[in-house]
N, C-alpha and C positions, 0 to 999 in steps of 0.2 A: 425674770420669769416671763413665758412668752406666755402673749393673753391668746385667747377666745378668736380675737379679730384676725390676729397674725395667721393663727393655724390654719382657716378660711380664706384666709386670702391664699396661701403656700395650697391646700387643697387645691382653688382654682386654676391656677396655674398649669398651661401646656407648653411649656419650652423644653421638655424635653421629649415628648413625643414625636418628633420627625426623627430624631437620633433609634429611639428605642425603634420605628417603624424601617429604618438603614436595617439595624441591626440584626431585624427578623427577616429582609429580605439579599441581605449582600449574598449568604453560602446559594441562596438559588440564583442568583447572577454569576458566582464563580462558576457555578454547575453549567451553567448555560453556554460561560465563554469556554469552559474546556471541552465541552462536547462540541461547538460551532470550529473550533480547533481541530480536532481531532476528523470531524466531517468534512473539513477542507482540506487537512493532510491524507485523508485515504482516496479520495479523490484527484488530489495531486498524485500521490506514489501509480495509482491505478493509470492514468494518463499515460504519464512517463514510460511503465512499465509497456502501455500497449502501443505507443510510439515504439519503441523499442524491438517490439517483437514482427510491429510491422514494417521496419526496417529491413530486419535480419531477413525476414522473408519475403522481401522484395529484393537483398540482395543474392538470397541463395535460388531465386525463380530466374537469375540470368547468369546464373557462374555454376562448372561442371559441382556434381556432386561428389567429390572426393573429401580426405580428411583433411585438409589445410583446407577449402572452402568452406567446411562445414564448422572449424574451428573458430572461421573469418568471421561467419555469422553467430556463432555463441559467443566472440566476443562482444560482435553489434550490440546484442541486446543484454551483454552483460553493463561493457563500461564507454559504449557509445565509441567505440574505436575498434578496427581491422583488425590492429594487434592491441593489448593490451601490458601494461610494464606493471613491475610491483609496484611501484608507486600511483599508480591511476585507480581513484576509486572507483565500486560500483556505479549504476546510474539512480539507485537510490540504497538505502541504510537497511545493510542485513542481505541484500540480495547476495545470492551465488552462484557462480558457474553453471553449479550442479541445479540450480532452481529451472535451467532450460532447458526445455525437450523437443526439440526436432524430428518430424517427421514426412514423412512422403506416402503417397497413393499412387498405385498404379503399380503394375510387374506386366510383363520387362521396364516397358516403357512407362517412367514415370510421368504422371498427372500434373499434380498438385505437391505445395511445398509449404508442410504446416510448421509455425515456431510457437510455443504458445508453454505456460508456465500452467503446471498441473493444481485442480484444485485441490483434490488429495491426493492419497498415497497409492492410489489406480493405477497401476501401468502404463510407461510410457513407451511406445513402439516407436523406439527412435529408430534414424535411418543409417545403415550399417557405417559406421566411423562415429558416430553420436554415441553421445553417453545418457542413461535413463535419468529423470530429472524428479527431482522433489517439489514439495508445495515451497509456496512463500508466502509467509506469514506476515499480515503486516502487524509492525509494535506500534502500540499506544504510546505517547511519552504520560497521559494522564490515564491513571486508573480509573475509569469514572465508578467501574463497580466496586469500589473501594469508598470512593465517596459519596455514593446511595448505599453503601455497607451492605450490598448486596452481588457476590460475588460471579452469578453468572451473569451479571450486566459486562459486555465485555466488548473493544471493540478490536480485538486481535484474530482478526476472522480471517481464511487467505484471498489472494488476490489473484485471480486466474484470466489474464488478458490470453487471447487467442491470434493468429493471422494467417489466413490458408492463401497463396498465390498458387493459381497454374504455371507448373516449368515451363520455362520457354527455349529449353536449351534443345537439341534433339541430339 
């Protein structure tokens, strides 16, 4: 039989309070590392993307504007190469051809030489041999609004980097 003294002694006892105090704070540490993830991945994609588009439109501001130039540069900021082959992937996960819209300023004589990924679904006035372009959405790999069980926490929002160069072709 356990006496009087045991149970008092077993009452005073904290050896397991550091364990129970983990265990009420690890889900807001996962929470933490998946949104610190997630804030550094859309920031990476966003870079990339605007490297990309200021590429292409630095290199369609020195080569004629026809349809194999203007293909040269929607591969630029598609898969970081001239040409693109089936096997080369995008320059990030999910992007598309069609995510790029090219455009120009100026009649007759063109201005300026915009590449730049739309943030919605607004008209693109692409430049005659261009095709109009869609948003691009960046994917979460963690739901975070899934695990605040609240589902317009979301961080799938698009990502619209822009690049306007003056032509310098005449």
């Amino acid at each position: 039989m356990i006496g009087i003294k045991t149970i008092k002694t077993l009452l005073r006892r904290e050896d397991g309070g550091a364990l129970a105090e983990l265990a009420i704070l690890v889900p807001f540490l996962v929470l933490m590392l998946a949104a610190v993830c997630e804030v550094g991945r859309f920031f990476q994609n966003y870079t990339t993307l605007a490297k990309a588009t200021r590429t292409a439109s630095r290199y369609l501001s020195n080569h004629a504007l026809n349809h194999v130039e203007i293909g040269r540069a929607n591969n630029l900021a598609y898969c970081g190469k001239l040409i693109c082959g089936e096997g080369d992937p995008p320059i990030v996960n999910g992007l598309l051809a069609t995510n790029i819209c090219i455009e120009t300023t100026g009649s007759p004589k063109v201005d300026t030489v915009t590449v730049r990924i739309p943030r919605d679904t607004s008209p693109c006035n692409p430049t005659a041999g261009a095709a109009a372009a869609t948003p691009y959405v960046f994917r979460p790999i963690f739901d975070i609004g899934a695990l605040l069980n609240n589902p317009a926490v979301s961080m799938a929002v698009p990502i619209a980097p822009s690049t306007t160069m003056y032509y310098m072709v005449d």
